[in-house]
C-alpha positions in Angstrom: 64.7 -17.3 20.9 64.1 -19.8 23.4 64.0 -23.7 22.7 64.2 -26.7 24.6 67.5 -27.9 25.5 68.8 -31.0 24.5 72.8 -31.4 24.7 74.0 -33.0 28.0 76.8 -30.6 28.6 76.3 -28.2 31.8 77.8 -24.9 32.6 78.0 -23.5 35.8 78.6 -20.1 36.9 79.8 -19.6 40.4 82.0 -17.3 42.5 84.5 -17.9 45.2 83.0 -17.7 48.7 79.6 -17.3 47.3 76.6 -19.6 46.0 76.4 -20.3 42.3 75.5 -17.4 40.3 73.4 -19.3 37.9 72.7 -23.3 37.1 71.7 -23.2 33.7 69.7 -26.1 31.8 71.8 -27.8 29.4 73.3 -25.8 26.2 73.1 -27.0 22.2 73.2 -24.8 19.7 69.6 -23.6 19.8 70.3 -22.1 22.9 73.5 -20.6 21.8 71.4 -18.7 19.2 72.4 -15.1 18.7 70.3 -13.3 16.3 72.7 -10.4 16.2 75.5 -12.6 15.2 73.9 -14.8 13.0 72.9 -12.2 10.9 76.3 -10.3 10.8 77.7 -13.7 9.9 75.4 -14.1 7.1 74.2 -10.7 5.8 72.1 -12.6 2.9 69.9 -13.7 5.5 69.2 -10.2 6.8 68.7 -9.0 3.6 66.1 -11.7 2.9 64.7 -10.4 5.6 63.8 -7.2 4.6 62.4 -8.8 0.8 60.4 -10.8 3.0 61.5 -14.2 1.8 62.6 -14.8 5.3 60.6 -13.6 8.4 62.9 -14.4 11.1 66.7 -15.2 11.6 65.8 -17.8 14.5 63.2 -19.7 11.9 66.1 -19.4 9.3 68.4 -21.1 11.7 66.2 -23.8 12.9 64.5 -24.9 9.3 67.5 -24.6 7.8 71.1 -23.3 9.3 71.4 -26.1 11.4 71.3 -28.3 8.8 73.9 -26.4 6.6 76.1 -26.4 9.2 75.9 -22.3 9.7 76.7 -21.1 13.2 74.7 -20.2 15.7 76.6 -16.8 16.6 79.6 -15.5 16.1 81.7 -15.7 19.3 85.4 -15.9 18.8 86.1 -18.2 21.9 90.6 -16.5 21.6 89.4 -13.3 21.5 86.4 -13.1 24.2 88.4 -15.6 26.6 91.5 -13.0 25.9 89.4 -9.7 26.9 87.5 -10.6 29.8 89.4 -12.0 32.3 86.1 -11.6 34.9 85.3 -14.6 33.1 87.3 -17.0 35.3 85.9 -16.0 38.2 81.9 -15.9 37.4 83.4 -20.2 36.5 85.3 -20.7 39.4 87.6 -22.6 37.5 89.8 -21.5 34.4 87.8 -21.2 31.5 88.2 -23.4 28.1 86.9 -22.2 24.8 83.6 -23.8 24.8 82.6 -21.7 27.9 83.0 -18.3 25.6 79.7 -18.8 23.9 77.6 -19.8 26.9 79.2 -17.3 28.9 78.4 -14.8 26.2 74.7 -15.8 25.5 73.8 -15.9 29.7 76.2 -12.5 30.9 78.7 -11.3 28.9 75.7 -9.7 26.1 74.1 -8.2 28.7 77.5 -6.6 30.1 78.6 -4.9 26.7 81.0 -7.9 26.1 81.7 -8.2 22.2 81.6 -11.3 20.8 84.3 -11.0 18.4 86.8 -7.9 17.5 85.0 -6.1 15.1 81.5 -6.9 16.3 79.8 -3.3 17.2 79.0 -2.9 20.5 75.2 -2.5 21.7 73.3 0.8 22.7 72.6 -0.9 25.9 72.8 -4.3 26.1 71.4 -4.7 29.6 68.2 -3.2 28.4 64.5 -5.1 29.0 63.5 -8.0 27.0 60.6 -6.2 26.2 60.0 -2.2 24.6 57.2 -2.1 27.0 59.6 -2.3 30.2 59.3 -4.4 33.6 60.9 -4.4 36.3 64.9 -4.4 37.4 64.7 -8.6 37.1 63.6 -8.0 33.2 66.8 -6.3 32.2 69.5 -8.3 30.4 72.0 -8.1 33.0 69.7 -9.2 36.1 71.7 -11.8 37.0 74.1 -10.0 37.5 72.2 -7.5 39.4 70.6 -10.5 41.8 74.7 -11.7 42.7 75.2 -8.6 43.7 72.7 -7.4 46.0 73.8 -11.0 47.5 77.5 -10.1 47.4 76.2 -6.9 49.2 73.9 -8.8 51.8 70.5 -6.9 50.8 68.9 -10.5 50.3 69.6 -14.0 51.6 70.5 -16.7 49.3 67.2 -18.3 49.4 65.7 -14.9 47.8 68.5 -14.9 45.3 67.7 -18.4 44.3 63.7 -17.3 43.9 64.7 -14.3 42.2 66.8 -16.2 39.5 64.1 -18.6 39.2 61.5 -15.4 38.8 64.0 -13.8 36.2 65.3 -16.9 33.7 62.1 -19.1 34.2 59.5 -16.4 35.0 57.3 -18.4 37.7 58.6 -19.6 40.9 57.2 -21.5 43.9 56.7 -20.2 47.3 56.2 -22.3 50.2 53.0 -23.3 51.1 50.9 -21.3 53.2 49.6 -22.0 56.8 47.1 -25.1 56.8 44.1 -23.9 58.3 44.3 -20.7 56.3 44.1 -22.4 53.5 41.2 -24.7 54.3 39.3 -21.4 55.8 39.9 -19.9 52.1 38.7 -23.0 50.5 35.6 -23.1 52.2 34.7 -19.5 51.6 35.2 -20.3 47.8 33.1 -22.9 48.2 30.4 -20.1 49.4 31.1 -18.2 47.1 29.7 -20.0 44.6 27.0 -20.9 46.5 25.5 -17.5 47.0 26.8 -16.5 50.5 28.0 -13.3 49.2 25.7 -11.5 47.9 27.7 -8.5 46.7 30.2 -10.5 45.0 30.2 -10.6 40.5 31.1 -13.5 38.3 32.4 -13.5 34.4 34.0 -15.9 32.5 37.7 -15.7 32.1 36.9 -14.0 28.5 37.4 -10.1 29.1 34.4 -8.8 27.1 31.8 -10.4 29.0 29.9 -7.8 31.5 30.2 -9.7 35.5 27.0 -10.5 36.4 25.1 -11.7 39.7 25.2 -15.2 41.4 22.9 -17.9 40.3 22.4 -21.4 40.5 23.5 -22.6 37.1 27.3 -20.6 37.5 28.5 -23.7 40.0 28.8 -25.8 37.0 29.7 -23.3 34.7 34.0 -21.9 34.2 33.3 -18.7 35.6 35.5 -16.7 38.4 33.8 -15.0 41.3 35.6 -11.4 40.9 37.6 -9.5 43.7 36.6 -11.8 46.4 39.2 -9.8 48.6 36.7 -6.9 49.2 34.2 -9.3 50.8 36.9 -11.5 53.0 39.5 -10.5 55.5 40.3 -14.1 55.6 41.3 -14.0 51.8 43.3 -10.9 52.2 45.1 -12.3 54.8 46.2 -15.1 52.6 46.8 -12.4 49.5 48.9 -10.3 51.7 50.6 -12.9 53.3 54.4 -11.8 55.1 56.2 -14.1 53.3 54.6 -13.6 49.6 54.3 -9.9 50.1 58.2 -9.7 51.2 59.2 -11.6 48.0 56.6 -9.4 45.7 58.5 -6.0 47.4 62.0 -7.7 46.1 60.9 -8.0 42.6 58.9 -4.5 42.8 61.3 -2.4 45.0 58.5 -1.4 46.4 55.3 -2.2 48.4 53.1 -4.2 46.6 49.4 -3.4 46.1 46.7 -6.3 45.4 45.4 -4.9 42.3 42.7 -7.6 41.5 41.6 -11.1 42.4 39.5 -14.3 41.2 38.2 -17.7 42.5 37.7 -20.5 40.9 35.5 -23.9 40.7 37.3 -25.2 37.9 39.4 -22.5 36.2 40.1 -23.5 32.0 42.6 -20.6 30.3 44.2 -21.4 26.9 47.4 -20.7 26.8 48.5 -17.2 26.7 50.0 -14.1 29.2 48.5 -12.2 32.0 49.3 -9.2 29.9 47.1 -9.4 27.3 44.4 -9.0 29.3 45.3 -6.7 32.3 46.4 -3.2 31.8 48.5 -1.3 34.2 49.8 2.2 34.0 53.3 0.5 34.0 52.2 -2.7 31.3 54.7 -5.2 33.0 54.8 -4.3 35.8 52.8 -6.4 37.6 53.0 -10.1 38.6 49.9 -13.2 39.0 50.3 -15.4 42.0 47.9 -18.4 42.1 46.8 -20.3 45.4 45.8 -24.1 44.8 43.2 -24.5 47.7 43.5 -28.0 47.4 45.9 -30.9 45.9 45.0 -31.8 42.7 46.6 -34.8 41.0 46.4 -34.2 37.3 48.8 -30.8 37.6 46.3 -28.5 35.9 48.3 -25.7 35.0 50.6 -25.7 32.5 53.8 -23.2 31.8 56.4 -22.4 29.1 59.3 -21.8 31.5 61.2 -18.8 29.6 58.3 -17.6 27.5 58.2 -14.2 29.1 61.4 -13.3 27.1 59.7 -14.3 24.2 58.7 -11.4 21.2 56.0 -9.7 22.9 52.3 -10.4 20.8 50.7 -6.5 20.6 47.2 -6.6 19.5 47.1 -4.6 16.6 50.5 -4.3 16.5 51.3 -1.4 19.0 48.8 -2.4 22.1 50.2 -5.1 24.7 47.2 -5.2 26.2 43.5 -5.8 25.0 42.2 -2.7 27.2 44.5 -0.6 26.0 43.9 -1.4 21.9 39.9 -1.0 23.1 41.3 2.5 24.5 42.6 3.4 21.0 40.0 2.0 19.2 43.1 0.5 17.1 41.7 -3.1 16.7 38.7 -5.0 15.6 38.1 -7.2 18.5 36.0 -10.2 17.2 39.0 -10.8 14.4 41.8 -10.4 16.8 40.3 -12.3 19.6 39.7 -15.1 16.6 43.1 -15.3 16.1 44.9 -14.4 19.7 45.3 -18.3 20.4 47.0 -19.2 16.8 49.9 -16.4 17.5 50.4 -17.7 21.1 50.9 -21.2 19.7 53.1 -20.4 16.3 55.4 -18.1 19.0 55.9 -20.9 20.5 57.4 -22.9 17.8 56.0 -26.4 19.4 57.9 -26.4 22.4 56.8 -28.9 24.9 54.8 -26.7 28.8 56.4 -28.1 32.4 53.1 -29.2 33.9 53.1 -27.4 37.6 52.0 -29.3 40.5 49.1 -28.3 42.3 49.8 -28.9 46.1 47.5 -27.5 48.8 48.6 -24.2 49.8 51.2 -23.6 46.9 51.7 -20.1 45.9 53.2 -19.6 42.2 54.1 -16.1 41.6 54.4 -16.0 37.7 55.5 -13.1 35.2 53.3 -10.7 33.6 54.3 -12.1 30.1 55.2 -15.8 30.7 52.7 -17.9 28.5 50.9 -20.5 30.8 47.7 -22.3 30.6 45.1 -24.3 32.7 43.2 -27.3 31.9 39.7 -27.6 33.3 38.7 -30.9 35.6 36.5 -33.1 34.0 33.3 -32.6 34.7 31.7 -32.9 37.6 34.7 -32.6 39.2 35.8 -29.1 41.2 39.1 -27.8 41.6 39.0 -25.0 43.5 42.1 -21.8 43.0 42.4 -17.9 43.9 44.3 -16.2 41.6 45.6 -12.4 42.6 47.4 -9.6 40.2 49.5 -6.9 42.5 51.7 -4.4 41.1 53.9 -1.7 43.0 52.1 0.5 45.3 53.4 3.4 42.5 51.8 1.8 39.5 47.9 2.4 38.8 45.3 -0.5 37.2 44.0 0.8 34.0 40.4 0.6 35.8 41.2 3.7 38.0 41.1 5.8 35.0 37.3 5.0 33.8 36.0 3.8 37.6 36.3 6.0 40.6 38.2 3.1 42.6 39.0 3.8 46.2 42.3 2.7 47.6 42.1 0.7 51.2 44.6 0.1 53.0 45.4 -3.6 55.5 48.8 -3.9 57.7 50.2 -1.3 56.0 49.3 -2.6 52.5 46.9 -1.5 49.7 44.3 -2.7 47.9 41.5 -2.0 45.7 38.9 -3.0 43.4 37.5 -2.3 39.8 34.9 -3.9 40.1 33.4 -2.9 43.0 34.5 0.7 43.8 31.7 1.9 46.0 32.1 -1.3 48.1 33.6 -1.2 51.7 35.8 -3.8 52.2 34.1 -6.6 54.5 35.7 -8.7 57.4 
């Protein structure tokens, strides 16, 4: 599990002639947690688990293994500093024995490193976080996989640093977007909502509402205007912009497609993941980037840096996605719905969000599962956002298996709409 860190110690991984392979926040022992090796060091525990009287090794530890004075894995810094000599030169520097467990937790796990002697080695440690997948920057090992396409000059260090951002935090910041672009989009949000587009749909952010036609009243309401890319060039020029698009095929490995879109007056989302409520052929893969239109002081939105690696939260238990339980007609919707916030918040285990700055023309690409939120403007006051969902150009939206949805096509890059399949894109 993931947990604020608190101890002042830093460890750094570097290697010689190249830029640091990872700066990692501060260590203590909750994020030296191993759940592997805490329950091999303290089989009661495991078996407590399976009676029941325990639900999770990581709530055992923090209620109460802390305080007892158990450890928080079972590294043996003589033997793992002994084995792997690589170690040494992911430091730069010779390593002592309180590097083993750090090393161990950030790259040695996802390399198949044992902890100890007679730990058993891992069917694939460098697999996903998740059973549902994602993409190359999800496995275990991707930093490891990010130094090397640098060591191997297929990125620049800047895209390294975004992509180890994208991979241990799961949001990362892009540089603004051109001024007047931004100002252009603003504008034709501002429209939006004022009825210039008569073709365009609006639903609150809840997914079982039916979109329905402009009117008056929805300016004050917290509704989205839906896929306002098919009625804009403008907006799909900001949504496919060079430099967003070039990062987006990094993570992908692939061309991205712009899979869905939504303005904003004054967006309000409690906290919870883009996953659970859009469905891809591929469930994670896909990424949300957000475009603050304007600068807003307050920082409205609100992320748990890390939370993508979190337990996934199925609906129903085998669904990762609401569409998809709907599909299966495994869930009752009203009763899971009631409870969807309460799971998000006890995952969580009362860590503190990093409130994200919302600068004119900031981009924030964020992960398919990262938990994040957005508090709404006190009223009257607007504060206006385009948010945009792509996924590789290989990967489908679940909407093109229950609406005929044409695929368009601008510089070279698709797009495509579920909400408004019959329409022709407008300049």
């Amino acid at each position: 599990m993931i947990e604020p860190a608190l101890a002042p110690c830093q460890f750094r991984i570097s290697r010689p002639g190249t830029s640091a392979l990872t700066e990692l926040p501060p260590f203590d022992d909750a994020d030296l947690f191993d759940e592997a090796g805490y329950l091999r060091l303290y089989p009661g525990i495991a078996q407590a688990m399976m009676q029941g009287t325990v639900d999770t090794a990581w709530n055992h530890y923090h209620y109460h293994g802390r305080h007892e004075g158990r450890r928080a894995n079972d590294v043996d810094p003589g033997f793992y500093l002994a084995a792997y000599p690589e170690i040494e030169r992911d430091l730069g520097h010779p390593p002592s024995a309180g590097d083993a467990a750090p090393h161990y937790i950030t790259l040695g796990r996802a390399r198949g490193y044992l902890p100890n002697a007679q730990a058993p080695r891992a069917t694939n440690g460098a697999a996903a976080h998740s059973p549902f997948g994602g993409f190359w920057v999800d496995h275990a090992n991707a930093l490891d996989l990010i130094q090397s396409r640098l060591d191997l000059r297929w990125i620049r260090r800047r895209d390294a640093s975004m992509l180890r951002d994208f991979a241990m935090n799961g949001i990362v910041e892009l540089d603004p977007g051109d001024k007047d672009q931004i100002k252009e989009t603003a504008l034709l949000v501002d429209q939006a909502f004022t009825g210039k587009f008569p073709d365009l749909l609006f639903a609150p952010t809840a997914p079982i509402v039916d979109p329905q036609p402009w009117r008056p009243e929805l300016t004050e309401r917290h509704v989205a205007a839906l896929d306002p890319h098919m009625v804009s060039r403008t907006i799909r020029d900001l949504l496919l912009d060079k430099t967003l698009v070039d990062f987006l095929s990094l993570i992908f490995d692939a061309r991205p497609r712009l899979a869905a879109s939504a303005a904003f007056l004054r967006e309000t989302t409690p906290p919870d993941r883009d996953v659970a409520w859009h469905a891809f052929s591929l469930p994670l893969q896909f990424v949300a980037v957000t475009f603050a239109l304007e600068t807003s002081e307050d920082g409205p939105a609100l992320a748990w840096h890390g939370s993508h690696r979190l337990p996934d939260l199925p609906w129903g238990g085998a669904h990762i996605s609401l569409a998809e339980a709907g599909r299966a007609n495994d869930l009752e919707i009203d009763r899971a719905l009631t409870r969807r916030e309460e799971r998000v918040r006890a995952l969580l285990h009362g860590q503190e969000p990093t409130r994200v700055g919302s600068r004119s023309g900031m981009r924030m690409v964020r992960h398919a599962n990262l938990i994040h939120a957005v508090a709404a403007p006190a009223a009257p006051m607007q504060r206006r956002s385009l948010t945009a969902w792509y996924c590789p150009a290989h990967v489908a939206p679940r909407y093109v298996e229950t609406t005929w949805a044409r695929l368009h096509f601008q510089d070279g890059f698709a797009f495509s709409s579920g909400v408004y399949p019959a329409l022709d894109p407008r300049d």
